[in-house]
gemmi code that builds the backbone of each chain (N, CA, C; Angstrom):
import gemmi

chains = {
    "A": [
        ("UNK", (0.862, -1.199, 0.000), (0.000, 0.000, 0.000), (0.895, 1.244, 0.000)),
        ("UNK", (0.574, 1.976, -1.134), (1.210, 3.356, -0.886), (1.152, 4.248, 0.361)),
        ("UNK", (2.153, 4.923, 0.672), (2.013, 5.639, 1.677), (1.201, 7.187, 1.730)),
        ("UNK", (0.754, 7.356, 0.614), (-0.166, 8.675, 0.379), (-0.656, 8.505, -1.064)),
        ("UNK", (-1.993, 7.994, -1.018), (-2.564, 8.060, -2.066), (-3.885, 8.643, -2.625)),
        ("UNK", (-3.835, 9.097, -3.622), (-4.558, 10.348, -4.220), (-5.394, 9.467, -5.512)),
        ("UNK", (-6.531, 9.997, -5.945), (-7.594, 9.503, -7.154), (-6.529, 10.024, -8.004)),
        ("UNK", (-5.759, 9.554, -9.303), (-4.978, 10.241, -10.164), (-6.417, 10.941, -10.839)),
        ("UNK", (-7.770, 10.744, -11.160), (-8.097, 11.535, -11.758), (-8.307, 11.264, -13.218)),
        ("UNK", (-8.069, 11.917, -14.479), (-8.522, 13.344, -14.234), (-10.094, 14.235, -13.860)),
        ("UNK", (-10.612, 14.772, -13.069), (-11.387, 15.107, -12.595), (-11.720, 16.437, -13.993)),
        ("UNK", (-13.028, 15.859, -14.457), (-13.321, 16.824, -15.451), (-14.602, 17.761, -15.158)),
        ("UNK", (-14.310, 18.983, -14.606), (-15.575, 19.653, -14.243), (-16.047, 21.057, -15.146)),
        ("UNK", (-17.239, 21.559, -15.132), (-17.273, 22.941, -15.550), (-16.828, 24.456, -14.837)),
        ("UNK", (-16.279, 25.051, -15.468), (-16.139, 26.352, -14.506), (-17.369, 26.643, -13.274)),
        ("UNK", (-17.031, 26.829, -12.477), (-17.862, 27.223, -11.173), (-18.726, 26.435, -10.618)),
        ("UNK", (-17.740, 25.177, -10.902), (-18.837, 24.155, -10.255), (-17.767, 23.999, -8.886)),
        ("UNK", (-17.859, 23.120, -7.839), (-17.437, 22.974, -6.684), (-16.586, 21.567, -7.023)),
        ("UNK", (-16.016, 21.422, -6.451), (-15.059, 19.970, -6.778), (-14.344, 19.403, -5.400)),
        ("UNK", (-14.047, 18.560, -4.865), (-13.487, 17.925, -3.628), (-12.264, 17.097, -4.532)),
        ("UNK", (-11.324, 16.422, -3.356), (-10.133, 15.796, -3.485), (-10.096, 14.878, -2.883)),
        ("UNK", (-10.176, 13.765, -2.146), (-9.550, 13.311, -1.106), (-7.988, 12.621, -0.741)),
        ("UNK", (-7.511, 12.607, -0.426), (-5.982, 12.447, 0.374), (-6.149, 10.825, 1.162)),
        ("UNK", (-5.748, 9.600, 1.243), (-5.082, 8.847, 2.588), (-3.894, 9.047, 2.735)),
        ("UNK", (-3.430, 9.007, 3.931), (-2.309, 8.237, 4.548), (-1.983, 6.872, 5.288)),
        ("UNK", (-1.064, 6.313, 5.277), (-0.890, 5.504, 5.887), (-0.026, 5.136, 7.211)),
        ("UNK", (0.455, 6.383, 7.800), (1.360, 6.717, 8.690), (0.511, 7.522, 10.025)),
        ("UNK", (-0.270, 6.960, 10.915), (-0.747, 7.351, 12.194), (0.165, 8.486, 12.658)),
        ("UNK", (1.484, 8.599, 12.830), (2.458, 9.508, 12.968), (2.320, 10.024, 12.262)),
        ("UNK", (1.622, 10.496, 11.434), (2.273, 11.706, 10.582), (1.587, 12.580, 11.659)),
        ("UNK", (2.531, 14.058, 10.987), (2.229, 15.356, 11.708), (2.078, 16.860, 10.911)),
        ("UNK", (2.605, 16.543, 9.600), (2.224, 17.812, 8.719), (1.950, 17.623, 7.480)),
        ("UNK", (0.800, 18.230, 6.792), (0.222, 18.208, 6.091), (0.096, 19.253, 5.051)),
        ("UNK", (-0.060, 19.351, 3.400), (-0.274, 20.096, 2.588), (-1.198, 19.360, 1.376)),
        ("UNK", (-1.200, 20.888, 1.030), (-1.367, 20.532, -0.796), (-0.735, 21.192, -1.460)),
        ("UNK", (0.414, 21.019, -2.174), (0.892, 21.389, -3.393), (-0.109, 21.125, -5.304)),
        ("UNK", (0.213, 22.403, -5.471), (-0.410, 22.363, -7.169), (1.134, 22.766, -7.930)),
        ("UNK", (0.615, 21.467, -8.753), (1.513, 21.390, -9.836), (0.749, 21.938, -11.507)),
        ("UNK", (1.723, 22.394, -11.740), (1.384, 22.885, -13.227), (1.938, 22.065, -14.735)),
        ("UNK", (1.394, 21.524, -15.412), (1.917, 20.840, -16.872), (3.342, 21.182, -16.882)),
        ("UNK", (4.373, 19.578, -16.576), (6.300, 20.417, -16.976), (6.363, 21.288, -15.908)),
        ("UNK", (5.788, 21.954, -14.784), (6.594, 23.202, -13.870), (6.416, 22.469, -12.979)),
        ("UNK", (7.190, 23.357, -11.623), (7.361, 22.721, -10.684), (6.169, 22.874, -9.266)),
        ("UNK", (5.762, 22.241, -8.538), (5.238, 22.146, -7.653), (4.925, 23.637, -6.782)),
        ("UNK", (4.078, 23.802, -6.199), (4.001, 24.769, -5.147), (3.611, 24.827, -4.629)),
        ("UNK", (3.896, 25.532, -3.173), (2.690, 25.428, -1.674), (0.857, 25.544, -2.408)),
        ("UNK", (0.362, 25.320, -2.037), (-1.120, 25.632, -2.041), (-1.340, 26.139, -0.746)),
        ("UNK", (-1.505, 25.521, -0.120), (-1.826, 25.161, 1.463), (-1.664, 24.163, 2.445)),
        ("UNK", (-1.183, 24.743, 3.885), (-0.758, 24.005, 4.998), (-2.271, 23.329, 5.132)),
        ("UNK", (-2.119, 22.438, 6.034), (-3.549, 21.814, 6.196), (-3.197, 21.631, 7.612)),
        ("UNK", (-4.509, 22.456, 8.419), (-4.808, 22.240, 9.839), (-5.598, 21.277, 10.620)),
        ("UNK", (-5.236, 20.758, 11.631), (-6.125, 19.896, 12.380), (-7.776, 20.429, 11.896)),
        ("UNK", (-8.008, 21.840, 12.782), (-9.159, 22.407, 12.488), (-9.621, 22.839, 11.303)),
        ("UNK", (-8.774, 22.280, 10.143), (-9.474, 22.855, 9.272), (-9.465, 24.419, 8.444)),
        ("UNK", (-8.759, 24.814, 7.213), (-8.263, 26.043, 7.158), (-8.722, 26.369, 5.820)),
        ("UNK", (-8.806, 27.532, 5.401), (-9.948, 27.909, 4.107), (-8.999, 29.204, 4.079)),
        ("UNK", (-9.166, 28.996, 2.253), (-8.227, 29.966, 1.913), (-8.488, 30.442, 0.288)),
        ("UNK", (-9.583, 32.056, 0.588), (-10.361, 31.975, -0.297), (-11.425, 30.865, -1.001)),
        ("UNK", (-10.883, 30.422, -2.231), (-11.706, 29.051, -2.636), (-11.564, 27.896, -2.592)),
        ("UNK", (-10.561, 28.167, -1.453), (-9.941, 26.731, -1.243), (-9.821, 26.351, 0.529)),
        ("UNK", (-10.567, 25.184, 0.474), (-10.687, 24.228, 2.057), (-10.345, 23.828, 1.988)),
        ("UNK", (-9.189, 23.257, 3.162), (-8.510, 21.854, 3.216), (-8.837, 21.422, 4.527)),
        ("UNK", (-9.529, 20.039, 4.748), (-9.603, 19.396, 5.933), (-9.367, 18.079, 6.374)),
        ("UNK", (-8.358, 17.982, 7.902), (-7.502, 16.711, 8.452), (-8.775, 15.897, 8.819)),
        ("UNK", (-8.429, 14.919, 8.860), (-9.629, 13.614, 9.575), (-8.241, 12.813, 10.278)),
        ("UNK", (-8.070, 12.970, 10.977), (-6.872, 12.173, 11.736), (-7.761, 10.808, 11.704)),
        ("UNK", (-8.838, 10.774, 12.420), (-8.617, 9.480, 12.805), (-8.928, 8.655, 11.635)),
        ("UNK", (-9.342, 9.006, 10.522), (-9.507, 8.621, 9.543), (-8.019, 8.418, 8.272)),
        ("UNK", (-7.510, 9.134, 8.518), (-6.147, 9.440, 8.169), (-6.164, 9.672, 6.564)),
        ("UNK", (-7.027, 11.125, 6.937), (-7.296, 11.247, 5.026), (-7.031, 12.767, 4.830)),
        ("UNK", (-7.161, 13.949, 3.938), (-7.192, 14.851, 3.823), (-7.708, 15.138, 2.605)),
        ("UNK", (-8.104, 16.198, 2.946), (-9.626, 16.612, 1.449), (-9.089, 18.238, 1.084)),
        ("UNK", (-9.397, 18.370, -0.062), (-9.175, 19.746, -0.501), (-10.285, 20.121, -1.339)),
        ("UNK", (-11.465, 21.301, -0.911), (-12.361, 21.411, -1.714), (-12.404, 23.124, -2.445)),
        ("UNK", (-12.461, 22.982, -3.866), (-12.214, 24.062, -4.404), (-13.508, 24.284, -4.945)),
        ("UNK", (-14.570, 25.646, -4.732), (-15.525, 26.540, -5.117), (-15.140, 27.097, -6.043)),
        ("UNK", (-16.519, 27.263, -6.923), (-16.487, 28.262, -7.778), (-14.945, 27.872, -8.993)),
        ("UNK", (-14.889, 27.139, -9.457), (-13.818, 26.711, -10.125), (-13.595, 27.736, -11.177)),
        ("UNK", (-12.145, 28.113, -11.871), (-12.057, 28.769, -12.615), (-11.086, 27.866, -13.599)),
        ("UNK", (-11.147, 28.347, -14.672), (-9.763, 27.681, -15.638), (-8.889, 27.655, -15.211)),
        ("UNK", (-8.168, 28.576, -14.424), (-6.916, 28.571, -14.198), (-6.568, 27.870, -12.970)),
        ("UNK", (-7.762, 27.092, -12.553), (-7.898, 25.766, -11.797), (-6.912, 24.361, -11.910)),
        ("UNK", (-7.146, 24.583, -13.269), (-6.656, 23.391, -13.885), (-5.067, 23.324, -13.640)),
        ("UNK", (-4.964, 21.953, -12.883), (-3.837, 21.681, -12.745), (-3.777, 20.044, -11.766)),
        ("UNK", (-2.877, 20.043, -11.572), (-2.415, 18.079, -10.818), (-2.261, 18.921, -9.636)),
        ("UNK", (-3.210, 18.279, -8.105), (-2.755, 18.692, -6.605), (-2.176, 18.036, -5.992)),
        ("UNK", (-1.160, 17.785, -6.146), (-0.375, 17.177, -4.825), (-0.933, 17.096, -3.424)),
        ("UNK", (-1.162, 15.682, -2.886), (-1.024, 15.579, -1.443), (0.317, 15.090, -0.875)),
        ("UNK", (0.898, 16.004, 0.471), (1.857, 15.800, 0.858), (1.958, 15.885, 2.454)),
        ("UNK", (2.439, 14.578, 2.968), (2.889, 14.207, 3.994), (3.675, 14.039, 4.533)),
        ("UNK", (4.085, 14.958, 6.227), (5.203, 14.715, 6.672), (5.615, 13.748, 8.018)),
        ("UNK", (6.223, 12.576, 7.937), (6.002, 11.771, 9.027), (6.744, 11.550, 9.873)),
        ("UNK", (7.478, 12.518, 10.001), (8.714, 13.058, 10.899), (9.647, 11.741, 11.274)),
        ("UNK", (9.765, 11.325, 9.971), (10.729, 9.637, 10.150), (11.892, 10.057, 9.206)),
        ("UNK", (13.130, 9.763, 9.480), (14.366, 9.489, 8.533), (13.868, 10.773, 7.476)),
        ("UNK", (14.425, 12.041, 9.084), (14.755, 13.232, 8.469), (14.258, 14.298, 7.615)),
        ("UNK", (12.881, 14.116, 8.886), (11.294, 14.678, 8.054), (11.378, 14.796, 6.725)),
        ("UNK", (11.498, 13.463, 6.318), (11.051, 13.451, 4.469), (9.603, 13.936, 4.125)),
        ("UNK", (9.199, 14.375, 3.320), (7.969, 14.733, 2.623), (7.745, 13.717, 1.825)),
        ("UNK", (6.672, 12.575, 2.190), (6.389, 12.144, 1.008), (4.985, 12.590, 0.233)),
        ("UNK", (5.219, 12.067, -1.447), (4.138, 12.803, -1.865), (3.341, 11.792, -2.472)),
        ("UNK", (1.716, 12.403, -2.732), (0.479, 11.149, -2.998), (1.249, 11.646, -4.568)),
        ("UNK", (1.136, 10.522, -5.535), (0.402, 10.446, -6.895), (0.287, 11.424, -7.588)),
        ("UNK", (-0.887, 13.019, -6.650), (-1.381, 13.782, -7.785), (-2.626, 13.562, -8.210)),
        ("UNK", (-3.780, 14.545, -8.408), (-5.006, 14.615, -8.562), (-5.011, 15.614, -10.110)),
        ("UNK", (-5.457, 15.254, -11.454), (-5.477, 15.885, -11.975), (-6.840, 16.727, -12.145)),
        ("UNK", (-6.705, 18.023, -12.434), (-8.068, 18.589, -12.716), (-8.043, 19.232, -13.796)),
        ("UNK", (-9.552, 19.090, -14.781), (-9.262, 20.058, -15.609), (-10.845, 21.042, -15.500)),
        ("UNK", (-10.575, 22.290, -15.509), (-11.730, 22.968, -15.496), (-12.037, 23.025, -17.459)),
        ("UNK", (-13.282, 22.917, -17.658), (-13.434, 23.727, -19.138), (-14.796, 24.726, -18.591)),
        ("UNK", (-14.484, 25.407, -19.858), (-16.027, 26.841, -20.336), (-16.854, 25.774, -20.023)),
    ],
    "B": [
        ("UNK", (15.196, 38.423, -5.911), (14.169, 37.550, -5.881), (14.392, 35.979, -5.910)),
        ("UNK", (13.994, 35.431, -4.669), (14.091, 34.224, -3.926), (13.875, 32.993, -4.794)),
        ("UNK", (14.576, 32.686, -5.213), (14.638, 31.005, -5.919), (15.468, 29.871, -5.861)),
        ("UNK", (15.069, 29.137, -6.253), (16.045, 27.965, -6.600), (16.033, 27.669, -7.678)),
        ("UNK", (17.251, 27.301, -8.269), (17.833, 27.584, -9.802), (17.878, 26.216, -10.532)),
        ("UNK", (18.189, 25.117, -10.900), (18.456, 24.102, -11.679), (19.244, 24.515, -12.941)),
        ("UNK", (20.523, 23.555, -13.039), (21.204, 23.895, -14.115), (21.917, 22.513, -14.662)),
        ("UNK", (21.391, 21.674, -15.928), (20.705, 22.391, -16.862), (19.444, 22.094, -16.696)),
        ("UNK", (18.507, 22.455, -17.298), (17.011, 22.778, -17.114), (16.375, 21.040, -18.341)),
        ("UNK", (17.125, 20.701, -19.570), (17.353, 19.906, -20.146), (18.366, 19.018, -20.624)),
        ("UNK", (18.619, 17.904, -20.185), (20.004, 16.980, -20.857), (19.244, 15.698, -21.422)),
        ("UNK", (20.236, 15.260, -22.563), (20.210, 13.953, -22.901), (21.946, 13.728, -22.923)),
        ("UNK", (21.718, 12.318, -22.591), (23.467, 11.861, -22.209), (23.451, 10.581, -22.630)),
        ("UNK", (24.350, 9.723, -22.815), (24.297, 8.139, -22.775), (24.808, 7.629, -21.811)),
        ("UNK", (24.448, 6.167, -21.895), (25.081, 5.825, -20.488), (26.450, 5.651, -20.160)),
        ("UNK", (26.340, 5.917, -18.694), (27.487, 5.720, -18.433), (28.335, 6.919, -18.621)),
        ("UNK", (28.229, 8.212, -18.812), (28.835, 9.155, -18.926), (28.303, 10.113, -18.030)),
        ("UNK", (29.423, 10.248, -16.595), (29.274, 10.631, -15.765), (28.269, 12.317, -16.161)),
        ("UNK", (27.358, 12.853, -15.194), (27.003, 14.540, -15.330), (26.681, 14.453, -13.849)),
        ("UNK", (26.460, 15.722, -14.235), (26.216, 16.635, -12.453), (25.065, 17.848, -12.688)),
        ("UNK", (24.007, 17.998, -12.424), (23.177, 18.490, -12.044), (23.039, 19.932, -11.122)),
        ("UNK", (23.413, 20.652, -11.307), (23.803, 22.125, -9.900), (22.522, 22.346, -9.397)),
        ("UNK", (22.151, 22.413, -8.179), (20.880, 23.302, -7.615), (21.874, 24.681, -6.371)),
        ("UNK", (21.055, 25.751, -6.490), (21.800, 26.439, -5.992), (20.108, 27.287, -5.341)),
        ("UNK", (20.248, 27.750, -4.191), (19.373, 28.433, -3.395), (19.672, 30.062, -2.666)),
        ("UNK", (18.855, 30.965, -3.206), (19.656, 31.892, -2.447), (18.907, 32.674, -1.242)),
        ("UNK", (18.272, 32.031, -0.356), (17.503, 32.338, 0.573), (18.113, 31.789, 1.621)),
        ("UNK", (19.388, 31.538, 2.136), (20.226, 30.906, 3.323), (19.133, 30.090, 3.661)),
        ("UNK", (19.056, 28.884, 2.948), (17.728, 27.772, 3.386), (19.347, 26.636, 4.198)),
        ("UNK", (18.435, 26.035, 4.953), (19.508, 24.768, 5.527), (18.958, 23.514, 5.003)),
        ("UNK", (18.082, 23.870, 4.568), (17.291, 22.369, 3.791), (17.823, 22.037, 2.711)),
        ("UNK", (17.965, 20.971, 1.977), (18.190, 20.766, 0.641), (17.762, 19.586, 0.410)),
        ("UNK", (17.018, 19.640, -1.004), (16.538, 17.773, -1.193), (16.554, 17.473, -2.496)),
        ("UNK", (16.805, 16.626, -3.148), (16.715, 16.114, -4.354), (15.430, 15.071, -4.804)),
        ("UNK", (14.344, 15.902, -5.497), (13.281, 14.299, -5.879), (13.402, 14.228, -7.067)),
        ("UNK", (12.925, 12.956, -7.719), (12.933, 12.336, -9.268), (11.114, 12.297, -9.015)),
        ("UNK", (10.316, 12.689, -10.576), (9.460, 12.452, -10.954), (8.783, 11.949, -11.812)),
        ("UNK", (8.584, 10.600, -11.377), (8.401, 9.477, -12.537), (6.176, 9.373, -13.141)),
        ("UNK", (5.977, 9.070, -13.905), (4.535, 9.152, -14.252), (4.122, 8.240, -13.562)),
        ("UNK", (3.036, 7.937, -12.473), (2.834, 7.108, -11.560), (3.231, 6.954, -10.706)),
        ("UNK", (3.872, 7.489, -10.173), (4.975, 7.064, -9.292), (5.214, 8.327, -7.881)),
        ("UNK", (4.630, 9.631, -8.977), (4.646, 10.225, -7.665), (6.464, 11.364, -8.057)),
        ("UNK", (6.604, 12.057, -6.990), (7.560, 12.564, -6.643), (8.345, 11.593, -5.076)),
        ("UNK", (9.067, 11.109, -5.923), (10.139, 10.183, -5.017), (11.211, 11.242, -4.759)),
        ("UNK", (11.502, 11.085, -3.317), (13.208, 11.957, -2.716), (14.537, 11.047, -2.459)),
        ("UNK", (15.175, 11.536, -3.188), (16.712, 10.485, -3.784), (17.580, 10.814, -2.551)),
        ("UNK", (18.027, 12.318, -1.955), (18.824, 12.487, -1.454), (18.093, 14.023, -0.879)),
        ("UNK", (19.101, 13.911, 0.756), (18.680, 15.309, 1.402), (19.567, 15.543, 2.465)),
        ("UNK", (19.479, 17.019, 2.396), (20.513, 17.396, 3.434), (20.536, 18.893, 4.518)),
        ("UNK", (20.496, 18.671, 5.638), (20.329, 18.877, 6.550), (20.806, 20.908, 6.945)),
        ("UNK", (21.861, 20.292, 6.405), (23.022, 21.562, 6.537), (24.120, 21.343, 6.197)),
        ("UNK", (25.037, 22.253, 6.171), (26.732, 21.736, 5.086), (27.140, 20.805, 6.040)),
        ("UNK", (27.875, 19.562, 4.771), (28.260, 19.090, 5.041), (27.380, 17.542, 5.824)),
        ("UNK", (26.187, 17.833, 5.508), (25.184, 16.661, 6.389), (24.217, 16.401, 5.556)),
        ("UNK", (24.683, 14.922, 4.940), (23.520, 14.550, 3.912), (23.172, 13.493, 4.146)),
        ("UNK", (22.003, 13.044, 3.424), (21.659, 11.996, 3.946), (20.541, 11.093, 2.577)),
        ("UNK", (20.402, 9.895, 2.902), (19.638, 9.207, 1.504), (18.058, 9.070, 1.834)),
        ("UNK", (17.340, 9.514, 0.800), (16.116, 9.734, 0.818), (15.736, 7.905, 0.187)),
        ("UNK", (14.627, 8.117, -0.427), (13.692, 6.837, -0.908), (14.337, 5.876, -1.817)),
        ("UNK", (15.280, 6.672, -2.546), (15.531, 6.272, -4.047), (17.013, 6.716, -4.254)),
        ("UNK", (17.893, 6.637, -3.334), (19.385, 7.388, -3.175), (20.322, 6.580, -4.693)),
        ("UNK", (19.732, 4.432, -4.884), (20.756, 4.393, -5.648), (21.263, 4.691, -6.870)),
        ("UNK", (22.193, 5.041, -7.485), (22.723, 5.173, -8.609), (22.851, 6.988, -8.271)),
        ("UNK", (23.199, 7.393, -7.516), (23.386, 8.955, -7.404), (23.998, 9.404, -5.761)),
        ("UNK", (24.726, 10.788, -6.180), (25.654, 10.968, -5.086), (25.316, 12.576, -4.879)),
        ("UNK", (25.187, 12.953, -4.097), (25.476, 14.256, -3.743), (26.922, 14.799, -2.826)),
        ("UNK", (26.477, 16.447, -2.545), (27.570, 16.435, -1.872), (27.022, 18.268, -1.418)),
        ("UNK", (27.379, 18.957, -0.182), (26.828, 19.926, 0.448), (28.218, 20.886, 0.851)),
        ("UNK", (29.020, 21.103, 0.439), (30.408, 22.264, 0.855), (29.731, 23.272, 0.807)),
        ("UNK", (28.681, 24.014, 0.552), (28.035, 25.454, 0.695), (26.861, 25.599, 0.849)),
        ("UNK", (26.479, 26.294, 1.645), (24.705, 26.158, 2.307), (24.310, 26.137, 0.987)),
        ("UNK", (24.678, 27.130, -0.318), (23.521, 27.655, -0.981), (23.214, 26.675, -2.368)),
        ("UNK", (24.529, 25.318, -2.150), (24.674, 24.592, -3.701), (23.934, 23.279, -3.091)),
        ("UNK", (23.551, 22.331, -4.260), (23.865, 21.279, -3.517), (23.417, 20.138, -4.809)),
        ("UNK", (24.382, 19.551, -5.342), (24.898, 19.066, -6.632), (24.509, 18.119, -6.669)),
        ("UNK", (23.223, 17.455, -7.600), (23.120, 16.136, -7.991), (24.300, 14.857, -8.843)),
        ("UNK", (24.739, 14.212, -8.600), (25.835, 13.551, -9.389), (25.364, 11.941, -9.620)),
        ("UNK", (25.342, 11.741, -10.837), (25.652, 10.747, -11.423), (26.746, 9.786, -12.262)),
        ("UNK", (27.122, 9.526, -10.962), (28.687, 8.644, -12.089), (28.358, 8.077, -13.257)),
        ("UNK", (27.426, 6.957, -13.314), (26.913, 6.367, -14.523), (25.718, 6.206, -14.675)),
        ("UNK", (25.259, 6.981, -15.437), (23.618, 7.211, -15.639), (23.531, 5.850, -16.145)),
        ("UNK", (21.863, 5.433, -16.178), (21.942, 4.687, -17.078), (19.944, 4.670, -17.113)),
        ("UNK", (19.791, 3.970, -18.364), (17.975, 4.523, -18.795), (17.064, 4.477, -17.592)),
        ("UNK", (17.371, 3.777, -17.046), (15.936, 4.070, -15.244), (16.573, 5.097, -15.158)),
        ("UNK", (17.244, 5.900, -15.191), (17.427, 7.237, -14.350), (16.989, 8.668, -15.183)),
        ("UNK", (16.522, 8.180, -16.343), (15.596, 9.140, -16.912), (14.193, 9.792, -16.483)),
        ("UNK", (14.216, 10.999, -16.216), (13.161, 11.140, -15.160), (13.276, 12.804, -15.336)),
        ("UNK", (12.266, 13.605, -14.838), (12.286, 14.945, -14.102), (12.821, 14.758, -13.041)),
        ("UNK", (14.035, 15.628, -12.485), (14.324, 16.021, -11.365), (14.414, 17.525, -10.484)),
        ("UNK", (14.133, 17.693, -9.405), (13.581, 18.886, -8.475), (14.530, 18.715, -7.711)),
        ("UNK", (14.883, 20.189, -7.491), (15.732, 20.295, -6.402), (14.873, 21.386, -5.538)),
        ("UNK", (14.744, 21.147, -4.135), (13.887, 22.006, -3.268), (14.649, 22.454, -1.991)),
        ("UNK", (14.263, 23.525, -1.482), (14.883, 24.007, -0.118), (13.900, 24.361, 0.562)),
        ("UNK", (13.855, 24.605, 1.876), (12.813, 24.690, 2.961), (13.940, 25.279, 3.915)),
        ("UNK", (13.789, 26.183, 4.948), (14.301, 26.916, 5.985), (15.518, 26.470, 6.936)),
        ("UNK", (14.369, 25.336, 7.460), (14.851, 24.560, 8.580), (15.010, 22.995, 8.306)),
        ("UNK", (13.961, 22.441, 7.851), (13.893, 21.178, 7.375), (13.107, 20.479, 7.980)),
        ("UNK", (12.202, 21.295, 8.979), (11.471, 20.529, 9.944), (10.047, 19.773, 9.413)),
        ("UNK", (10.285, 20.097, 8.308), (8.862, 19.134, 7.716), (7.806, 20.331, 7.762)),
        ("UNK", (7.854, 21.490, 8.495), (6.678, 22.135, 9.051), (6.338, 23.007, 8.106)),
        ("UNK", (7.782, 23.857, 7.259), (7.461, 24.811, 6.360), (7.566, 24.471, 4.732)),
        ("UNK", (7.311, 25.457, 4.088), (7.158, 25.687, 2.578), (8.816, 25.191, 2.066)),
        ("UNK", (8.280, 24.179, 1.042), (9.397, 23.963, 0.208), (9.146, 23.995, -1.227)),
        ("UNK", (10.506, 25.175, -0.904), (10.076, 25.984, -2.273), (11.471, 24.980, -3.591)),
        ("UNK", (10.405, 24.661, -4.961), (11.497, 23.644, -5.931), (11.894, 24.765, -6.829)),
        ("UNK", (12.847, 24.141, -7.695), (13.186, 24.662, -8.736), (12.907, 24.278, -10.357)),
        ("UNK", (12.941, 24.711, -10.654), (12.349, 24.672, -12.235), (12.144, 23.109, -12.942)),
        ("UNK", (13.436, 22.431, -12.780), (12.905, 20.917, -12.815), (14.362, 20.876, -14.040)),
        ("UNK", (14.475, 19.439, -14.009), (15.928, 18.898, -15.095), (15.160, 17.706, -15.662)),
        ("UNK", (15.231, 17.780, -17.092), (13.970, 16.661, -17.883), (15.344, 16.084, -18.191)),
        ("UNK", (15.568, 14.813, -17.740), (16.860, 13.759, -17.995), (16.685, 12.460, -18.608)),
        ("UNK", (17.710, 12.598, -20.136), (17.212, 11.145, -20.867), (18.578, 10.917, -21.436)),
        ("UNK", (18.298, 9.439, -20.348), (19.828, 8.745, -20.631), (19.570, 7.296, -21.862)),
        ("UNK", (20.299, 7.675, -22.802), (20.262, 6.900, -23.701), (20.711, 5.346, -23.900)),
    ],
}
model = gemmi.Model(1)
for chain_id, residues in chains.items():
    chain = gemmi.Chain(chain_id)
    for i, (resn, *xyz) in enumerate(residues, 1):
        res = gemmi.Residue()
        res.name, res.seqid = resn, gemmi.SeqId(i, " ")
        for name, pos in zip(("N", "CA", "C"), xyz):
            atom = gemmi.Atom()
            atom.name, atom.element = name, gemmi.Element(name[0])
            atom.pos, atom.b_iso = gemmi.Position(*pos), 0.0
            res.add_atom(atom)
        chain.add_residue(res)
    model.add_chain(chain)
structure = gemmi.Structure()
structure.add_model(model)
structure.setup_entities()
């Protein structure tokens, strides 16, 4: 079993529709959490930290389920420039807080 | 303005002919990490390092060497490439390394060993 795995997707929606993600882990220890968006060929970038409680940022929610050991990212109101692969990323504070990363969620918004 | 650099940005090589990869950071980060990005597979971390002089092997360390003499470099090396090691590679830095903050990558090295 992978240690962070993500729907590869691709998730095909219309502009301004609402869309969810979900995230597992497999590491009870883990302790930090994100989402990185990746762009076609570029490189990765923060999106957002992801909080126990839960943290919203503009059109974008991200929420922990510890005991569930999952993480969700839900994006409103979708725009084109939506479109992109989200990284879920986990940190399990083992052999030198490595980051490992899920797979990748692709999305594509159209008109 | 704060980045991390990758140099070269594209290679093709054959095997077995040693190259080296530069990542260079100019935000006095103490972090440094090397991942390969394979289709399926995810972003795997080969190699990482702590602070000069303190490195250490990530998921996927074999067939590659690093090395850390200056906070701000930190050099992917391949003695002998060979076709599995064709891949996107990222070089990223983060502050501290504590897992807690933003790690910021660099542009990416599209590598095809013949």
């Amino acid at each position: 079993r992978k240690e962070v795995e993500q729907d590869p997707g691709p998730f095909n929606v219309p502009e301004g529709a609402t869309v969810a993600f979900n995230c597992t882990y497999s590491n009870s220890a883990s302790q930090s959490f994100f989402w990185y968006r990746q762009d076609c060929r570029k490189e990765p970038k923060l999106l957002m930290s992801v909080y126990s409680s839960g943290n919203e940022d503009g059109r974008f929610t991200a929420q922990l389920n510890r005991a569930s050991q999952y993480i969700s990212l839900l994006i409103r109101d979708s725009k084109l420039s939506d479109s992109a692969t989200y990284l879920c990323v986990v940190n399990s504070y083992n052999a030198g807080n490595m980051l490992t990363f899920g797979g990748g969620t692709r999305l594509m918004v159209k008109p | 303005e704060a980045q991390v650099t990758q140099n070269p940005r594209y290679l093709i090589t054959v095997t077995g002919k040693k190259l080296t990869v530069t990542c260079s950071q100019n935000m006095n980060h103490e972090y440094m990490s090397w991942y390969r990005q394979d289709p399926g597979l995810g972003l795997r971390q080969i190699y990482y390092s702590m602070n000069v002089e303190v490195t250490d092997k990530g998921d996927v360390p074999e067939g590659y060497k690093v090395s850390r003499k200056e906070k701000r470099n930190f050099p992917l090396i391949l003695e002998s490439p060979s076709p599995n090691q064709t891949s996107l590679y990222f070089c990223a830095s983060s502050l501290s390394g504590t897992g807690q903050e933003t790690q910021y990558f660099g542009p990416g090295t599209r590598l095809l060993v013949l």
